[in-house]
N, C-alpha and C positions, 0 to 999 in steps of 0.2 A: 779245326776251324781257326785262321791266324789270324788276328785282328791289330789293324791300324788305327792307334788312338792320337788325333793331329789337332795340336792347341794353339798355331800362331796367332797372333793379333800382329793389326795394324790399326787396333783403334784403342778402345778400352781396354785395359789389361784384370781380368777377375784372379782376385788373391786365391778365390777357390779354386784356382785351377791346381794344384800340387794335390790337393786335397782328390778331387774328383779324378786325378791321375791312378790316383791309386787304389781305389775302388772301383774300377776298372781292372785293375791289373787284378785284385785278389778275384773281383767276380771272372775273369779268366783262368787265373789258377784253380779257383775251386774245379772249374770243368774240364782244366788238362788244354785250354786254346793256348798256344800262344800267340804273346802281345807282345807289342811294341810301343811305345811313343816317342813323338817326334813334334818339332815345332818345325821340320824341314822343308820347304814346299817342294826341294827338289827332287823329294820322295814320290810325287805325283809323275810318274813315267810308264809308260807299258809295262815295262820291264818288271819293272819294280811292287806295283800294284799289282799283276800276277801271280804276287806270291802270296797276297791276300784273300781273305772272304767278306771282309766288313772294312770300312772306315769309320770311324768315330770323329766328328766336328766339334769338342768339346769345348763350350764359351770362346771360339777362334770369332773372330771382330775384322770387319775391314775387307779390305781386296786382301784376301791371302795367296791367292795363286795368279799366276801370268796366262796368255792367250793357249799357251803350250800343255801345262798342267794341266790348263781347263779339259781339255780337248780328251786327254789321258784318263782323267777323273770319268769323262762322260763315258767314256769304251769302256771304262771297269764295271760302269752300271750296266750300260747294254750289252754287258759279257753274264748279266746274272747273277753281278753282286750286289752286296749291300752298304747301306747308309745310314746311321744315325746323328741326328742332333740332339744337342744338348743345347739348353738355354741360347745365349748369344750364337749360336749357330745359325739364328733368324737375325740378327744385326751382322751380317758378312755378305759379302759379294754382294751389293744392290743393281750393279750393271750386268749382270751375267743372268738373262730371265729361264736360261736351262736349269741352273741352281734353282731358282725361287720357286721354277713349281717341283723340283724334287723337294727342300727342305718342307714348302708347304702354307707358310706363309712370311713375311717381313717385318721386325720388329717396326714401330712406332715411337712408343714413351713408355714409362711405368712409375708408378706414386713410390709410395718408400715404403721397403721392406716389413712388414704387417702378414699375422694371419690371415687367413682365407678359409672358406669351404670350397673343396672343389666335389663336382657332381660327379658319380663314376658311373659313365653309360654306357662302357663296354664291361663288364666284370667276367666276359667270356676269353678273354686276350691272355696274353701272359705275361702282360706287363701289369694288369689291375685285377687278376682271376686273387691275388690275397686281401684286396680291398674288400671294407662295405662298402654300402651304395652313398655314404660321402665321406669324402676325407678332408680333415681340418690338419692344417701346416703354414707354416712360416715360411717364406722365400720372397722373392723381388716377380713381380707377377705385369706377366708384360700386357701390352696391348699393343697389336698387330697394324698393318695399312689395310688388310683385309682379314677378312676372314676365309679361309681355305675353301678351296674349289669341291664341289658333291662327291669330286675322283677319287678322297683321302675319307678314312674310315675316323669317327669322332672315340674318344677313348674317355677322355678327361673334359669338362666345362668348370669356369668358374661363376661362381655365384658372385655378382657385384655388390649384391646388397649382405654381405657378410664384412667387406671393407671399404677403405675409401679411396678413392682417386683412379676406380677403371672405367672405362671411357667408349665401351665397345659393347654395353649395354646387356641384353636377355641374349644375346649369341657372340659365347665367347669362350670358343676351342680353348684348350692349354697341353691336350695329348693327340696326336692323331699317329696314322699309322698309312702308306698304300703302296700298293705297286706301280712302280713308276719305270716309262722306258726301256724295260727289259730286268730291272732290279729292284729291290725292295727297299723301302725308307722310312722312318718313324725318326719324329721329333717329340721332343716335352719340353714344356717352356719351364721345368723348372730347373734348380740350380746352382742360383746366382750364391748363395751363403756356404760358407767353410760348414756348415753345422749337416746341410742338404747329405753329404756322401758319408755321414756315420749313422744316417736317420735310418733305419731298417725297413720301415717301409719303400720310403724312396729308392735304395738300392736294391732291391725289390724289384723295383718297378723299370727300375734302369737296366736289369739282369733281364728280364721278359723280353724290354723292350732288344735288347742285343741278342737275343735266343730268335724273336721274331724274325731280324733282318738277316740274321744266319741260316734261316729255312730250318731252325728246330725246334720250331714251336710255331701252334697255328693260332 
């Protein structure tokens, strides 16, 4: 299983991103995939993406790819591959609505970095089967333009009434998971903090969620 971990920005730049590089790489090494990463968009080719089984969108911001990429990107999913996002993987490509409903939903805004409880509604997944049924954490906790279409499977919800400044009220996804277009895709909004990719549970969570979109774990 060779996996593409791809972190350009064209907007905000997250300092966690070296960090979350590499918690990635070792949750690969543990299992023998190899990875790669790249901030290259020119990586997005037939070619080139055939040699993969997953892409990772890790806090990438912005228009990261051109009409050409796009197009590359979309054949690797409806060839049966897979997708994960990470945090600002919902703040990227807002003109491209083939993206939007693979990642799943659009960032919005978020109040400032504060714990939370989040509610764990899947604990069947392999992304939250080591969760209780809530988990309290520390990150940057987004609020969407929508909430995610009935298509995507709910995994995570956050509790509003545990912090301040979310905006998206008694329904409000932060993990989901589905098949999409011929491939599989899961996001988690969380992330945003250097502290996120040494948390054990989190990587944890992040390690299901890449086993999920690999088809090694149901």
């Amino acid at each position: 299983m060779r996996v593409l971990v791809f972190t350009k920005t064209a907007g905000f730049r997250h300092s966690s991103i070296p960090e979350g590089v590499e918690a990635f790489r070792k949750i690969c090494v543990e299992r023998d995939w190899p990875v790669e990463h790249t901030e290259d968009a020119g990586a997005f080719t037939d070619e080139n993406l055939s040699g993969y089984d997953a892409v990772v969108f890790l806090n990438t911001t912005g228009d990261v790819l051109d009409d050409d990429q796009q197009g590359a990107f979309e054949r690797f999913i409806q060839n049966g591959k897979g997708f994960m996002g990470v945090h600002a993987a919902a703040d990227t490509e807002y003109d491209w609505p083939w993206y939007a409903k693979l990642v799943g939903a659009q960032f919005k805004s978020h109040p400032r970095i504060q714990q939370a409880i989040i509610r764990v509604v899947n604990r069947e997944h392999a992304s939250t089967r080591h969760l209780g049924a809530d988990w309290t954490r520390t990150d940057e906790w987004y609020d969407f333009r929508a909430v995610p279409s009935e298509d995507v499977s709910r995994l995570l919800e956050l509790d509003e009434s545990s912090y301040e400044g979310g905006s998206m009220g008694d329904d409000h996804p932060i993990a989901w998971y589905h098949e999409y277009d011929g491939g599989r895709a899961f996001y988690t909004g969380g992330g945003h903090t250097k502290e996120s990719y040494s948390e054990p549970d989190f990587v944890k969570h992040l390690a299901g969620g890449l086993e999920w979109v690999l088809g090694e774990s149901e």
